[in-house]
N, C-alpha and C positions, 0 to 999 in steps of 0.2 A: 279353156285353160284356167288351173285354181289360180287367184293370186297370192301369193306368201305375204303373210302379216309380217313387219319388222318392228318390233315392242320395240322399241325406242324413245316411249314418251315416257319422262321423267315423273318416279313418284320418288315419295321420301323412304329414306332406306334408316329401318331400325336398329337398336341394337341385336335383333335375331336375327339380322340378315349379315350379320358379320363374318361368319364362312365363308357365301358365297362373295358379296363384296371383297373381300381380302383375296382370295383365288384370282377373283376378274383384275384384280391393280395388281396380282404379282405378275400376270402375263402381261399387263401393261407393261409397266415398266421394267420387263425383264434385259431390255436394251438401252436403257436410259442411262446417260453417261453419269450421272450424280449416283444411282444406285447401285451402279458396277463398281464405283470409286468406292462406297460403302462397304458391297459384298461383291469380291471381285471373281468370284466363280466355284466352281466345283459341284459335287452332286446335294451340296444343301443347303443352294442358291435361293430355289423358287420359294423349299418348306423355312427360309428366315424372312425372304419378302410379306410370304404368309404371313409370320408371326409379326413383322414388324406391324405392317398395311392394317391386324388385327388389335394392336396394340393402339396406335393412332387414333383408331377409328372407336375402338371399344371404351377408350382413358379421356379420349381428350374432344376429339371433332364431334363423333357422336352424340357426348351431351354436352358441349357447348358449340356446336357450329349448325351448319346445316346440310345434312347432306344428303343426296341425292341419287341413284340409279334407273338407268332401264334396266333390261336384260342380259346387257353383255359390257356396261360402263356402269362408271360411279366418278362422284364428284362431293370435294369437301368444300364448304365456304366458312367464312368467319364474317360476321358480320357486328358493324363497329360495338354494341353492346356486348358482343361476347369474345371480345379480344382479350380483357382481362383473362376471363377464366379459361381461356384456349390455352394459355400455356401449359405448357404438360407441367404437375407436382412432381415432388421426390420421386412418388413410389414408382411413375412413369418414366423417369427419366433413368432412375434404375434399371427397370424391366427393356428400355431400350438398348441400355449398355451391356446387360446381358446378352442382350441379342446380337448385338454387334462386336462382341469381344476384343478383340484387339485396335479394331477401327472404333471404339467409341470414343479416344480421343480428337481425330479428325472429325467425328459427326461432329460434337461439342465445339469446336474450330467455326465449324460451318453454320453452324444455328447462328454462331456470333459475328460471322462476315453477315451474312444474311440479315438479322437483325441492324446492323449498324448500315445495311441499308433498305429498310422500312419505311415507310413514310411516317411524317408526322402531322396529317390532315385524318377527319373519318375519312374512313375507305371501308370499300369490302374487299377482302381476301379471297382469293384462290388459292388453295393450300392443293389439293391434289384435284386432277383429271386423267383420266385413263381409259380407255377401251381394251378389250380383249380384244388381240392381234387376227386372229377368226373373225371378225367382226370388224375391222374397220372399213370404211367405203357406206356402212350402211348406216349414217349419220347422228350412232350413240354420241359421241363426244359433241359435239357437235348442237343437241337437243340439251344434254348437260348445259353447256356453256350458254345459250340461250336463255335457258330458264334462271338461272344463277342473274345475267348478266341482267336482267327483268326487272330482279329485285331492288338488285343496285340503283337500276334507272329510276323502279317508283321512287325511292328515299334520294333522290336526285346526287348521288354520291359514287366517286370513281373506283374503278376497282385495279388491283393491283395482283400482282403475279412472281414468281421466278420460275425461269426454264432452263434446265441445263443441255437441251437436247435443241442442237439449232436447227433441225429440220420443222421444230413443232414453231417457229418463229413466224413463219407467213401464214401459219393457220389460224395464229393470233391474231397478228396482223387485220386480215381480214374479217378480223368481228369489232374492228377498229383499236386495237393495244398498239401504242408505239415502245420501240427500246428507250428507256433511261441510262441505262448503264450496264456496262459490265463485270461481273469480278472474278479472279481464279478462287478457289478453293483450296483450304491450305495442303500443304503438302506434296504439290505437283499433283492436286487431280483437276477436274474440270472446268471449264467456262461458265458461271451462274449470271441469265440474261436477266433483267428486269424490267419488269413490262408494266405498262400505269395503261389506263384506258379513260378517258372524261367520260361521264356520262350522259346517255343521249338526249340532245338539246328538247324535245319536246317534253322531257324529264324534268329540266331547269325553272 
């Protein structure tokens, strides 16, 4: 009996792997209640997720964060020296409103609930995680959140998160994240969780 390789170990993901990353996070998050609040359907749901996921990752995470994939996930971090420059500029915050049209006043709502609940300690960031829905069970997300969570631990520093999807709550959970807080999203959309994680004691 062959056994099947499952590429799952995280390498860094470039600026040329931005196609396929941006595809793998639009079927991520094609059921995520913050990104349907965002873009709330129709037939050019997934090709904006694309554009968005591409924009993120091309403007702002990929050259100031750290990011990450196997084969079928991807994962963004910020880590505390590159929090400054992780905020997306003009040109980016444009090319996001474009993309979101009429909902880019609520995005801009939400950057700012979000924000005003941030921490004000270093921390590392989790900005995005995602697996391709094909693939989950075969522990992409999972090897992501690991190696990320690694980092944090050598520089002995906690990491932080927002989820608006409470099923993905216990899987945090389980890599040790407690809830902070909760917040609605403006406009009658979703529940934004906040998730803090200490880092682990042989770390300290």
């Amino acid at each position: 009996m062959t056994r099947m390789s499952i590429t799952n170990t995280p390498q860094a993901a470039t600026l040329d792997d931005a196609p396929e990353v941006s595809r793998t996070l639009a079927r991520a998050f094609a059921d995520d209640p913050m990104m349907g609040w965002f873009f709330p359907g129709g037939a050019s749901r997934e090709p904006d997720l694309v554009r968005y996921f591409t924009t993120i990752f091309t403007r702002q995470y990929g050259r100031h964060g750290v990011c990450e994939r196997t084969a079928s996930a991807a994962a963004f971090w910020v880590s505390p020296e590159g929090q400054e420059k992780a905020v997306p500029d003009a040109e980016t915050v444009a090319e996001l409103e474009e993309i979101l049209g009429d909902r880019a006043p609520l995005f801009r709502e939400a950057v700012e609930v979000a924000a005003q609940q941030g921490p004000k300690e270093p921390h590392w960031y989790l900005a995005v995680v995602g697996a391709d829905p094909a693939a989950r069970g075969q522990g992409h997300g999972a090897a992501l959140l690991r190696s990320g969570l690694a980092k944090a631990d050598a520089a002995g520093l906690p990491v932080y998160l927002e989820s608006s999807k409470p099923d993905n709550l216990p899987f945090y959970q389980r890599f040790g994240f407690t809830v902070l807080g909760e917040a609605a999203l403006p406009g009658g959309g979703p529940a934004l969780w906040v998730m803090r994680r200490e880092p682990a004691p042989a770390a300290r």
